[in-house]
N, C-alpha and C positions, 0 to 999 in steps of 0.2 A: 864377698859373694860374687861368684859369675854372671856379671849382667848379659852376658852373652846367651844364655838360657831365655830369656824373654823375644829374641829373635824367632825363634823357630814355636816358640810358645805363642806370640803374635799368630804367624801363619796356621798353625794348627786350631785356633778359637776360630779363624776366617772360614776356614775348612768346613767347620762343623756349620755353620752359616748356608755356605755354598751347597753344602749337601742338604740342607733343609729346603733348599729353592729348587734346588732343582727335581728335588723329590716330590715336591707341591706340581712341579711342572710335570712333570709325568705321570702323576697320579690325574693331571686333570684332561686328558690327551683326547679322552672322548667327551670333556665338556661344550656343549653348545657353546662356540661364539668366545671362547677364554681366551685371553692372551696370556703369552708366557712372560719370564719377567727375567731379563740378562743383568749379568753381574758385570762390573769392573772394580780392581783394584787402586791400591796409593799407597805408593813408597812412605815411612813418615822418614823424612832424615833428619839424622841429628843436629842438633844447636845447643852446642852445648854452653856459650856463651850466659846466655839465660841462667845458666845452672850453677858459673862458679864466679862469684863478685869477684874472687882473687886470682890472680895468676896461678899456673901449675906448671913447673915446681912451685916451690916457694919463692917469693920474689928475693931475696937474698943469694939464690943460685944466678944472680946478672943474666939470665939466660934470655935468649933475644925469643919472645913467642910467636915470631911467624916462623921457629924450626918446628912449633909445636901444630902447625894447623892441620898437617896432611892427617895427625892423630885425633881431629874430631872431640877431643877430651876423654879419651874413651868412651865415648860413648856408643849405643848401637843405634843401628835402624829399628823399624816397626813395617808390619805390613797391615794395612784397615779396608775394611770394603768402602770404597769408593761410592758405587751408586749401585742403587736397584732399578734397573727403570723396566718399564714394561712394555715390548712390541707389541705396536698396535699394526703390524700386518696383516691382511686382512687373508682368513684363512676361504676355504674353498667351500662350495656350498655343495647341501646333500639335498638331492632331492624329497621330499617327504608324500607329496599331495595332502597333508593335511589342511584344510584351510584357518588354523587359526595359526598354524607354522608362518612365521614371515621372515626374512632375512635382509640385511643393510647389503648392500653394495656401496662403495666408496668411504667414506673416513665419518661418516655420521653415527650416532648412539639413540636407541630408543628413550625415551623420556617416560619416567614409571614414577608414580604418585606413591608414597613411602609414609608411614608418621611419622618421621622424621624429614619430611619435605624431596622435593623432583631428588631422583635419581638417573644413572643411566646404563643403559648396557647393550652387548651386542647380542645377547641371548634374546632372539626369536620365536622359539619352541612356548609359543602361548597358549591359552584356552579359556572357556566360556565357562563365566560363573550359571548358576539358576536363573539367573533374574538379567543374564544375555551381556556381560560386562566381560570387556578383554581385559585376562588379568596375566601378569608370569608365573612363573612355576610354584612361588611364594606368596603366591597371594596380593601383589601391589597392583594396582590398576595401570593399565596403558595408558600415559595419557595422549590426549587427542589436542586439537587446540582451542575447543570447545571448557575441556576436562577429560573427565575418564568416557571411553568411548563406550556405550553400554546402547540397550536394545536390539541384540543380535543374535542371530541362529545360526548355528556352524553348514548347517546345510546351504543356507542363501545366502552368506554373507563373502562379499569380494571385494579385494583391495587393489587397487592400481598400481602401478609402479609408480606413480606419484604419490603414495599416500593414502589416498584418499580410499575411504570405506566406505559400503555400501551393503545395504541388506535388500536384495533382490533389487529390486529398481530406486530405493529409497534412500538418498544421501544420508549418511550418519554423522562423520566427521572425518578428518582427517589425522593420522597418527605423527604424532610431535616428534622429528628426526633434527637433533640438532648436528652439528661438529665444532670443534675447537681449533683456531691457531694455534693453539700452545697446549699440547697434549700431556707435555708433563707437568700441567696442573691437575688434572684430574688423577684423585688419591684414590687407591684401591679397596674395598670393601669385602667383605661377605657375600655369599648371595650370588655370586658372579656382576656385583653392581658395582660406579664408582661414581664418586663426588667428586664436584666443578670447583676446585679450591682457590680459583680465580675472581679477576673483576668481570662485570658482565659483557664489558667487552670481548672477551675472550671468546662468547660462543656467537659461531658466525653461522650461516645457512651453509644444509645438506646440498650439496651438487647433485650425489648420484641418486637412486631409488631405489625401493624395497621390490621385491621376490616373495611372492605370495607360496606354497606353499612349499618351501623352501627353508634349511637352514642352514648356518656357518658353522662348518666344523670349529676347532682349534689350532690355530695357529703351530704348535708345539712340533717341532719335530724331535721324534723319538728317538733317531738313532743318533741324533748330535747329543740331547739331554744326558740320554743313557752313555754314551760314549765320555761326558763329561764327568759324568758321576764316580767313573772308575779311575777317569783321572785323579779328581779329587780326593778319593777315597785312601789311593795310593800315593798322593802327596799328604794325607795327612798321617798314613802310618811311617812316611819316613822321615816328617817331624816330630812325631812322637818318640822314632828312634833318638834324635837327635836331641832332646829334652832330658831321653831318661838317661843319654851317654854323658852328659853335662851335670846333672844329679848326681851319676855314679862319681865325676871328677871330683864334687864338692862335698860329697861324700869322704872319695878317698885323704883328700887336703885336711881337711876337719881333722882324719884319723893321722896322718902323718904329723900335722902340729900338734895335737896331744902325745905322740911319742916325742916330740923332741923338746913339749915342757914337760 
């Protein structure tokens, strides 16, 4: 069998990968405050040592095996996605005038009260439950440093670029902006929210401040994603060529050695 077929069969599994990211990324181009998530690759090279306890040829061919190294044991390479990670560039902000709209400026995440415990995100596009509670789009409470920040009227209520809330002249609390040293701890979620999969060390105070009624577009640039996409698209149909041209070889071989037993 052609192990040479699993090379371009590797790349083409990566492909179909690629194109599912980046079609997530495009698709989310008008979400509030999303970051997009880049791809890298990794060679896997071969080692084929591992693989053969015995010399190849046979040892009884005396043959000296460092003639054999440049041949790898025939074996092939691989190609594997590497990492997904997620830019946390910080995308540009839209104006709204809404007063429950807030936006982060600088590398900070809102802190949201979840049943499943604190969450975070840069999604700002908020609103007021009945009973005057900053919640997101899904229903999790803002939290404050109090807890969830509640007793509010979208009419009176203002936030400072420090934080701090206010319903007409009335302190309420202030809205919990953390940031992270190390942002590729925090794991991606649903929701547009994500989890702190670190020690607590990790979460250090917000420098910059929030943008009252204001939000962060997405990050995503379209014309690179979409630009990629075609790449991608078009290197996976011309490993697919390459797969089914290596099929058709072992195909033909198959039928040639039954004509000649």
């Amino acid at each position: 069998m052609l192990k040479n077929i699993y090379s371009p069969l590797s790349g083409g599994l990566v492909q179909e990968r690629v194109l599912e990211i980046l079609a997530n990324n495009v698709a989310n181009m008008n979400t509030t405050g999303f970051k997009e998530e880049q791809i890298s690759f990794a060679a896997m090279e071969a080692n084929p040592w591992n693989s053969y306890p015995s010399a190849l040829p046979p040892a009884q061919f005396k043959l000296d095996m460092r003639n054999l190294y440049p041949l790898h044991g025939n074996e092939m390479g691989y190609v594997t996605l590497a990492n997904v990670e997620t830019s946390h560039i910080q995308g540009g902000l839209k104006r709204t005038g809404v007063n429950t709209d807030v936006a982060v400026q600088g590398d900070g995440f809102f802190a949201v009260n979840t049943p499943f415990g604190e969450r975070y995100t840069r999604d700002g596009s908020f609103s007021l439950t009945p009973d005057g509670t900053l919640v997101t789009k899904n229903g999790a409470s803002v939290a404050g440093e109090r807890g969830a920040i509640t007793g509010l009227s979208e009419g009176d209520m203002k936030i400072l670029p420090t934080g701090e809330v206010y319903n007409g002249d009335k302190f309420i609390d202030k809205i919990k902006v953390v940031a992270f040293s190390d942002k590729k701890l925090l794991q991606r979620l649903g929701d547009n929210l994500f989890v702190h999969d670190g020690a607590p060390e990790n979460i250090v105070a917000h420098n910059g401040q929030v943008t009252q009624g204001h939000i962060e577009n997405s990050n995503v640039n379209p014309m690179k994603n979409m630009s990629n996409m075609i790449i991608a698209h078009r290197t996976y149909e011309a490993l697919q060529k390459a797969v089914k041209a290596y099929d058709n070889t072992m195909q033909l071989s198959a039928q040639k050695v039954g004509e000649v037993g």
